[in-house]
KOLLUMLUM-218010 format. One line per 8 residues: number of its first residue (from 1); for each residue x, y, z of N, C-alpha, C. Coordinates in pm, whole numbers. Example, Ala and Ser with C-alpha at 12.3 -4.5 7.8 and 13.67 -1.06 7.14 Angstrom:
2
1) 1319/-569/780/1230/-450/780/1320/-330/780 ~ 1285/-225/708/1367/-106/714/1290/3/787
***
This chain:
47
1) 470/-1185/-1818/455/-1055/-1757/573/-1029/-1663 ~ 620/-1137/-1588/702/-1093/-1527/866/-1093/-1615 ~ 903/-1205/-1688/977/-1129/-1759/1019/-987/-1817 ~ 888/-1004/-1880/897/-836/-1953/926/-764/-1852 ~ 853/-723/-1733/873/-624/-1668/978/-579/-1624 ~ 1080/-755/-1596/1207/-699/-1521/1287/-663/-1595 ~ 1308/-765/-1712/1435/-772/-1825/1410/-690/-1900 ~ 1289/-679/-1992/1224/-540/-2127/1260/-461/-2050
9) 1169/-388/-1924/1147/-305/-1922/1262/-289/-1820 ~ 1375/-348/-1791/1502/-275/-1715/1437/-273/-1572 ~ 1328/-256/-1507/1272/-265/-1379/1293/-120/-1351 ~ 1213/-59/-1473/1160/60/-1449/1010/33/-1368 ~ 965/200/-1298/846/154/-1258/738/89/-1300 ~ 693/125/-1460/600/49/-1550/674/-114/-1508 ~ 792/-143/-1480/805/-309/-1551/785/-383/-1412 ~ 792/-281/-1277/807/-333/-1135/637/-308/-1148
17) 553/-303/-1238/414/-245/-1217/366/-385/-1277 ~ 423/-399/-1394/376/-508/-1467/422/-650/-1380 ~ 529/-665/-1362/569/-775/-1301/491/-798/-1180 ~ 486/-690/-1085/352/-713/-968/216/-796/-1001 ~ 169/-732/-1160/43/-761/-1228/82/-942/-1240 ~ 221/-935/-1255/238/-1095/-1323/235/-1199/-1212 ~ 260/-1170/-1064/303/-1229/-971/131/-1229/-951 ~ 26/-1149/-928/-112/-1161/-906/-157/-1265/-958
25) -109/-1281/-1091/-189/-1362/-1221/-178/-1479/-1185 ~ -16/-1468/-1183/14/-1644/-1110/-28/-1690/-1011 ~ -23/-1607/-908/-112/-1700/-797/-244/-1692/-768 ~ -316/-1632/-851/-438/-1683/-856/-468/-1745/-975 ~ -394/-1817/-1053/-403/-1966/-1086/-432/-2016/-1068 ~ -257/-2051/-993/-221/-2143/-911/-337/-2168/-776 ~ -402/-2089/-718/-440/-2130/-648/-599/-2118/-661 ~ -630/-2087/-727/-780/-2081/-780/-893/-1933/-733
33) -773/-1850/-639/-887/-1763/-597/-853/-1614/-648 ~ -982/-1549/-650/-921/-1443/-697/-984/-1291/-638 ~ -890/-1259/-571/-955/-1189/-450/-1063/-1063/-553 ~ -1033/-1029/-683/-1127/-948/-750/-1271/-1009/-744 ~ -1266/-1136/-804/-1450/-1160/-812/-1487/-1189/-636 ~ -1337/-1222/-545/-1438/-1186/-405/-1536/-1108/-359 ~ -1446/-961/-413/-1508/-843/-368/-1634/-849/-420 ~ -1633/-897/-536/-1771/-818/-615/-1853/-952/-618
41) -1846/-1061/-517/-1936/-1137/-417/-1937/-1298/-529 ~ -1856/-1313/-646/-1848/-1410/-745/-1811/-1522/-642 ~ -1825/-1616/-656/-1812/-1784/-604/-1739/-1823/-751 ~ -1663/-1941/-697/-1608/-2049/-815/-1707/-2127/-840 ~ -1711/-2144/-953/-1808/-2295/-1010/-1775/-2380/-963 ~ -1862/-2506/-859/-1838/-2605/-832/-1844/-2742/-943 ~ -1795/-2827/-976/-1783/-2922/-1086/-1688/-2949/-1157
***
């Protein structure tokens, strides 16, 4: 995602849109949290 966005898409707004999307993705990986199922009150599976 972040490829595409910068290089495909020249770092038009769609690719500075997508690449944002890509930088989200990755760090909630990487770090296991994901502030979407926060909101809407989800917990991680413990195990």
């Amino acid at each position: 995602m972040l490829t595409c966005g910068v290089a495909a898409l020249h770092a038009s707004p769609l690719g500075l849109l997508l690449s944002g999307a890509g930088v989200v993705t990755l760090v909630t990986g990487v770090f296991g949290y994901c502030p979407a199922c926060a909101i809407a009150g989800r917990e991680p599976l413990k195990g």
